[in-house]
C-alpha positions in Angstrom: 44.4 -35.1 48.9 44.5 -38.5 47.7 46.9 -39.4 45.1 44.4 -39.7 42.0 43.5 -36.6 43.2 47.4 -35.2 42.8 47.5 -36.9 39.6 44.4 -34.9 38.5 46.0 -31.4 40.1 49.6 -32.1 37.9 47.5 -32.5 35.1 45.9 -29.9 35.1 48.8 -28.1 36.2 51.3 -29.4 32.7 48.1 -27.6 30.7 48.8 -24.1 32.2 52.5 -24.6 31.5 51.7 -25.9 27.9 49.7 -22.9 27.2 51.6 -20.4 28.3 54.5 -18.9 25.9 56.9 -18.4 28.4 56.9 -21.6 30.3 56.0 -23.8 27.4 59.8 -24.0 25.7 60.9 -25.3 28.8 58.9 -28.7 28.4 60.4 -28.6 25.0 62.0 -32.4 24.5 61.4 -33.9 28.4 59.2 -37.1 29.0 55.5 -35.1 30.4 54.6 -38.5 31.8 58.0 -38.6 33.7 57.9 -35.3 34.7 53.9 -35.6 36.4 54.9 -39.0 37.8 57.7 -37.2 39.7 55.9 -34.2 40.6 52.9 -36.4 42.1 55.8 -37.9 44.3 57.1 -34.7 45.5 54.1 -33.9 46.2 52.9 -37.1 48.3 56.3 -36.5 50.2 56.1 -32.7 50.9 59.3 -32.0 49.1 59.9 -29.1 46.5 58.9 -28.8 43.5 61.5 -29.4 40.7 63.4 -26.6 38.9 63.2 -27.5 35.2 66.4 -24.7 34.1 63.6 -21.5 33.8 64.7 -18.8 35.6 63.5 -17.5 39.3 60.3 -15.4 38.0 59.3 -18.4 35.9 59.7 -20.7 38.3 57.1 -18.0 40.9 54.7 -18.8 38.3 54.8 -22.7 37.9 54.7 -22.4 41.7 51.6 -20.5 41.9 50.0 -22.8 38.5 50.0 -25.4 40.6 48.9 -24.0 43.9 45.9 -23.1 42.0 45.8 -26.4 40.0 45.8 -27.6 44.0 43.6 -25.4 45.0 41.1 -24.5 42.5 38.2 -27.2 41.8 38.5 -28.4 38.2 37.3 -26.5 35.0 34.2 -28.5 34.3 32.8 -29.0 38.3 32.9 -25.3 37.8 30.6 -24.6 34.7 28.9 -27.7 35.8 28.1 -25.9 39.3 26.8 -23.3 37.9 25.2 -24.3 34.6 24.7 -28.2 34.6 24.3 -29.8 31.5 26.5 -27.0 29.2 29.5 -28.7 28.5 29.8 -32.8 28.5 32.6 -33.7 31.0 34.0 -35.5 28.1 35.5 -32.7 26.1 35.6 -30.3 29.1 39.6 -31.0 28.8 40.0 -30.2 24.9 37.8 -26.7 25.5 39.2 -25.3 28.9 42.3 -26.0 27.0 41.7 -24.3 23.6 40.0 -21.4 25.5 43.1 -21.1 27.8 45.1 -21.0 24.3 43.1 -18.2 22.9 43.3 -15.9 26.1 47.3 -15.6 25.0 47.6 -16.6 21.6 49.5 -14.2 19.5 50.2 -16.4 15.8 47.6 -15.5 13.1 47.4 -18.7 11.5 47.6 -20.5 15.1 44.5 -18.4 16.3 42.5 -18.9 13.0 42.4 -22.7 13.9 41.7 -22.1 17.4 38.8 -19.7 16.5 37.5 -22.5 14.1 37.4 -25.1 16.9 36.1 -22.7 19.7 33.7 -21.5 16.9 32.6 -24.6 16.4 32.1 -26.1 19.8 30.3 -22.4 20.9 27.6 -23.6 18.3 27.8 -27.0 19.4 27.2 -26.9 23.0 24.8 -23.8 22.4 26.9 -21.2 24.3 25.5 -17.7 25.0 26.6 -14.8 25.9 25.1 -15.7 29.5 27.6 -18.3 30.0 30.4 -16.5 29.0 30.9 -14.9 32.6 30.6 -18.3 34.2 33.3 -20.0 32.0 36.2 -17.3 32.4 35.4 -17.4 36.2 36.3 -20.8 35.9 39.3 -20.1 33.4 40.8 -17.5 35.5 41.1 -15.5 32.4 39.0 -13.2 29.9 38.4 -15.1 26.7 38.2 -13.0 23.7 34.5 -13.8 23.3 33.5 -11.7 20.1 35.7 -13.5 18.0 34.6 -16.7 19.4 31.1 -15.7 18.4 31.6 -14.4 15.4 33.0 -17.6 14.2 30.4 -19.1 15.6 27.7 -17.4 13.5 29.4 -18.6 10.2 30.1 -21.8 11.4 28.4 -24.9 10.5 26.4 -27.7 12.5 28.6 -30.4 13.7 31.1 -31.9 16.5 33.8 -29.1 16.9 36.6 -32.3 16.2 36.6 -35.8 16.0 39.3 -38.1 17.4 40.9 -40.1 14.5 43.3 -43.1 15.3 46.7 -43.0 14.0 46.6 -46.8 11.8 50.4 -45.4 9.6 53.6 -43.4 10.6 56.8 -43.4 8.6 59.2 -41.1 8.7 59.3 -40.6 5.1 62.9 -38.1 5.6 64.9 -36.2 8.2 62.3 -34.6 10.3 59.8 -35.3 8.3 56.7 -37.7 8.9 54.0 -39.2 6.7 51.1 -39.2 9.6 47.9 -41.7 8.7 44.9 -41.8 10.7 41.4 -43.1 10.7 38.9 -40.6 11.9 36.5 -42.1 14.2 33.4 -41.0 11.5 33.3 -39.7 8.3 34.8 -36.1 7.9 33.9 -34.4 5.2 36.1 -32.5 3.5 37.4 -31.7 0.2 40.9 -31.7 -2.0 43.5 -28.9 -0.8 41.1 -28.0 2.1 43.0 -27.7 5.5 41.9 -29.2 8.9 43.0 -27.9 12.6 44.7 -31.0 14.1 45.7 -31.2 18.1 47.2 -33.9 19.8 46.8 -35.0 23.3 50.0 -33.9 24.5 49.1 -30.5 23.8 45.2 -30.0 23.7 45.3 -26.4 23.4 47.4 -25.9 20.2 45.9 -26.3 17.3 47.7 -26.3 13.6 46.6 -26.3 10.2 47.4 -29.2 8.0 46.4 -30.6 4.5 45.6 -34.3 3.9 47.5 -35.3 1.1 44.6 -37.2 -0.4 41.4 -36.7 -1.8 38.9 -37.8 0.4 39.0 -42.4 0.5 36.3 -45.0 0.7 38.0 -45.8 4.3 37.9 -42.7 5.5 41.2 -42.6 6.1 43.2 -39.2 6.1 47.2 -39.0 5.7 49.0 -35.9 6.9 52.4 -34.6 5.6 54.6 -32.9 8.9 57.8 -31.0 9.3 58.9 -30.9 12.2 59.3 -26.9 12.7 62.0 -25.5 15.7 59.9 -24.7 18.8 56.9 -26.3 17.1 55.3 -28.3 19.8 52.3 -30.0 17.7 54.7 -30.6 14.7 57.8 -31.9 16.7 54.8 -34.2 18.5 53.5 -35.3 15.5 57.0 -36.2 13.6 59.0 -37.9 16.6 56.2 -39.0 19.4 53.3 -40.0 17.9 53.1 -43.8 16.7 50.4 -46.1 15.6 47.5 -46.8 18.4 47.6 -42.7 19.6 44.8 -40.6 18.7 44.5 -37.3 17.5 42.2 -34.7 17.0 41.2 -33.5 13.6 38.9 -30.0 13.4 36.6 -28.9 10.9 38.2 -28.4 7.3 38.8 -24.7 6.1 38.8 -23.5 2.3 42.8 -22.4 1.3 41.8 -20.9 -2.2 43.1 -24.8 -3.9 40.2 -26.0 -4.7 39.8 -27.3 -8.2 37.6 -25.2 -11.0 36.5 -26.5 -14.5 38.0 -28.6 -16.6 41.3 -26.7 -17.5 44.9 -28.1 -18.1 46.7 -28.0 -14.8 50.4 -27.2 -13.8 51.1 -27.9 -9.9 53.8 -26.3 -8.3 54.8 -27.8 -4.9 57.5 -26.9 -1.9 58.3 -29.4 1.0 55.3 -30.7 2.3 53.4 -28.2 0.4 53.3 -31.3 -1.9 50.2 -32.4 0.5 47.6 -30.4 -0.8 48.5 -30.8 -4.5 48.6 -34.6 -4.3 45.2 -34.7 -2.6 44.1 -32.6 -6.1 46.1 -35.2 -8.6 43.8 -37.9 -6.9 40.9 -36.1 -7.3 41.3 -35.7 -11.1 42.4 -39.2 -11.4 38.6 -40.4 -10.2 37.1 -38.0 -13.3 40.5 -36.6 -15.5 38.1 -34.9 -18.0 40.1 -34.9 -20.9 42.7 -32.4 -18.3 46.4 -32.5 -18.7 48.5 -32.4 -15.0 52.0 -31.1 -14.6 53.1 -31.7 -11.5 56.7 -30.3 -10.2 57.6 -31.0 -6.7 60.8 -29.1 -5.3 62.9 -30.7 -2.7 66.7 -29.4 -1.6 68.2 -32.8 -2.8 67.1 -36.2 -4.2 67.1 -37.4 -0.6 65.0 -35.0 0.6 62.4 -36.1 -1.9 60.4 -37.6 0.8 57.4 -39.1 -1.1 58.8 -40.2 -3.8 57.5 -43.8 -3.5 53.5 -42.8 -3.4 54.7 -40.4 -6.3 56.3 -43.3 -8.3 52.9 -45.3 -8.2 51.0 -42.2 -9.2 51.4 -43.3 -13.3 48.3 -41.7 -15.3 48.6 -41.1 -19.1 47.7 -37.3 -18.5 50.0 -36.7 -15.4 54.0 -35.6 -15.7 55.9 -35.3 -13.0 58.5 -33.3 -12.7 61.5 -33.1 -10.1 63.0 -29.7 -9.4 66.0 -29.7 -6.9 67.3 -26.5 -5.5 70.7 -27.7 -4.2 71.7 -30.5 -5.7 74.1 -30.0 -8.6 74.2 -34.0 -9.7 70.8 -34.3 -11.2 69.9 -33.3 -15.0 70.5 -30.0 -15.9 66.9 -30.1 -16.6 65.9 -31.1 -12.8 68.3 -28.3 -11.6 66.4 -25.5 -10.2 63.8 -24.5 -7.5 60.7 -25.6 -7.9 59.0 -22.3 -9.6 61.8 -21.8 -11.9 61.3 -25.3 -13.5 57.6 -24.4 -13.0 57.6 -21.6 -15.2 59.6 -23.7 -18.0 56.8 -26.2 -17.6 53.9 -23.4 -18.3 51.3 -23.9 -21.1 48.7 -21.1 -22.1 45.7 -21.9 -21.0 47.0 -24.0 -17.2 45.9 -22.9 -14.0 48.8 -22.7 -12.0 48.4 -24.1 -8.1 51.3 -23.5 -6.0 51.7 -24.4 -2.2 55.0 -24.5 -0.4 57.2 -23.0 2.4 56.3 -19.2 3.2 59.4 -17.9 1.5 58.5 -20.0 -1.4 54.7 -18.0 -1.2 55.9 -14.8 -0.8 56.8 -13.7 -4.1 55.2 -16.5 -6.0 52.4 -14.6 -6.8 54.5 -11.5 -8.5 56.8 -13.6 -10.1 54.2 -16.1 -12.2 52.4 -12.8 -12.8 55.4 -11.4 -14.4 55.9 -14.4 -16.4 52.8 -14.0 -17.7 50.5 -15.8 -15.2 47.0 -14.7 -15.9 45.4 -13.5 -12.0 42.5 -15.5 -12.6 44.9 -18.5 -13.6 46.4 -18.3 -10.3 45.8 -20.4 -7.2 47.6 -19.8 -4.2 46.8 -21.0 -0.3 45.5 -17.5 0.9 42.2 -17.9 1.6 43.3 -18.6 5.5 46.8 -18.0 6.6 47.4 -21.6 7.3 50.9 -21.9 6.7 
């Protein structure tokens, strides 16, 4: 083999690590370009693969991942063979490695936002059940191909994703990024919807995120990220992406925030759970209504208030906003206070209530406001899709 040809083989090789669970941790924090330079070397030279800390059986089955990265002719000169014209070379590397993804992928919300991708693209490409034989041949693996379709039915027309240019990215607190980027066409989406995004680095992982704006003349979309332990897409997207990458954004998906009729409105917001609530303050400043907005946004500390800046400039005659910090004992007495505790002090008959934060924030939000006197249909929570 030539040495583009090795190149090609380690690639292909790092995306069987990447998607599976048990290998994966161990890439956790090295240099992927490093490590495929080096491995193209030792392979040019004859010597031994390296050891990377996992233990003997893991290290059996990097060995044989790459004998059959070596070995096996690539994913799309596969389908290609044997179906020409299916899938464009193109995005043969995104789908072989969603679909690779899916055959192991265990996380609700994580296989939601594959499904919606794979769902997508199955429409796109105009995949049958006739072709389903030939692309697992070419996998190596039995894709879960009823769920696939029955996405697929409900889906609409369009790309499956669209690459969007990262133009902004400031890391707005510790381990925490505010992500920019300008889609390469117009997405259309709505406030408090959630989009699938990937990056490069890991093409088959897919996570739900918010854009923290209602949608913008530019086109541009800005993304709130904590970096979560053992998070691969987050941890990519807080400390390794920078301006000039690209990412890839999927087709938004309804969370149950969007906004109704003209009522009063009290937001509730956790962390970056401030995203989605944001992107609904802008979208009542282009038409308020006559509305009223509370909007309380929790943070542990003052210096964990990570947007504070875009919230300062956010100054509308029918908007309060209110700080609520959990573990901070120098603020007002009135500031003093997790966020749905101050929330609750802030309630008005006649608001619906939105709240969107942390999953321990969610899990008893819902019985709680009700017991304060909440009314169901008043309430707005992010459960139309498990996204968080």
């Amino acid at each position: 083999m030539t040495e583009p040809q090795f190149r090609e083989a380690v690639a292909r090789w790092l995306r069987l690590i990447a998607a599976d669970a048990e290998l994966f941790p161990y890439l956790m924090g090295l240099d992927c370009d490093r490590l495929k330079a080096h491995v193209v070397r030792t392979l040019t030279t004859g010597e031994e693969l390296p050891n990377l800390g996992w233990p003997e059986a893991q290290h059996r089955r990097a060995i044989d991942y790459l004998t059959g990265a070596l070995n096996r002719p690539p994913f799309w000169e596969q389908v290609e063979d044997r179906c020409p014209g299916l899938l464009p070379e193109r995005d043969s590397q995104l789908i072989e490695a969603a679909l690779r993804q899916l055959t192991c992928e265990d996380s609700r919300p994580n296989r939601l936002a594959l499904l919606s991708v794979l769902g997508r693209a199955y429409r796109r490409y105009g995949l049958g059940p006739e072709h389903e034989g030939v692309i697992d041949y070419a996998l190596g693996a039995r894709v879960p191909w009823r769920r696939v379709e029955r996405v697929a039915g409900r889906a609409e027309d369009g790309p499956a994703w669209c690459p969007a240019e990262v133009i902004d990215h400031d890391r707005a607190a510790d381990g925490i990024a505010v992500v920019t980027v300008r889609p390469w066409r117009r997405l259309l989406w709505q406030s408090g919807q959630a989009l699938p995004v990937c990056t490069p680095r890991h093409p088959g992982r897919w996570r739900w995120y918010c854009p923290a704006n209602a949608p913008r003349p530019d086109g541009t979309v800005e993304l709130h990220v904590r970096a979560v332990r053992g998070g691969a897409v987050s941890t990519s997207l807080v400390h390794e992406v920078r301006p000039g990458k690209l990412l890839y954004l999927g087709p938004p998906a309804d969370t149950g925030l969007h906004l109704g009729e003209g009522r009063d409105l009290l937001l509730i917001a956790g962390g970056t759970g401030l995203a989605p609530l944001r992107a609904l303050v802008e979208q009542v400043a282009a038409d308020p209504g006559g509305r009223r907005v509370t909007l309380v946004v929790g943070a542990r500390s003052v210096e964990s208030l990570y947007d504070a800046v875009t919230l300062d400039k956010l100054r509308h005659d029918w908007l309060t906003i209110v700080p609520a910090f959990s573990h901070d004992l120098c603020v007002e007495p009135a500031e003093q206070g997790d966020a749905l505790t101050v929330g609750l002090y802030h309630h008005r008959l006649g608001q619906h209530v939105y709240v969107c934060g942390p999953p321990l924030m969610l899990a008893g939000a819902r019985l709680r406001l009700l017991a304060a006197g909440v009314p169901a249909d008043h309430l707005h929570l992010p459960n139309r899709i498990p996204w968080r």
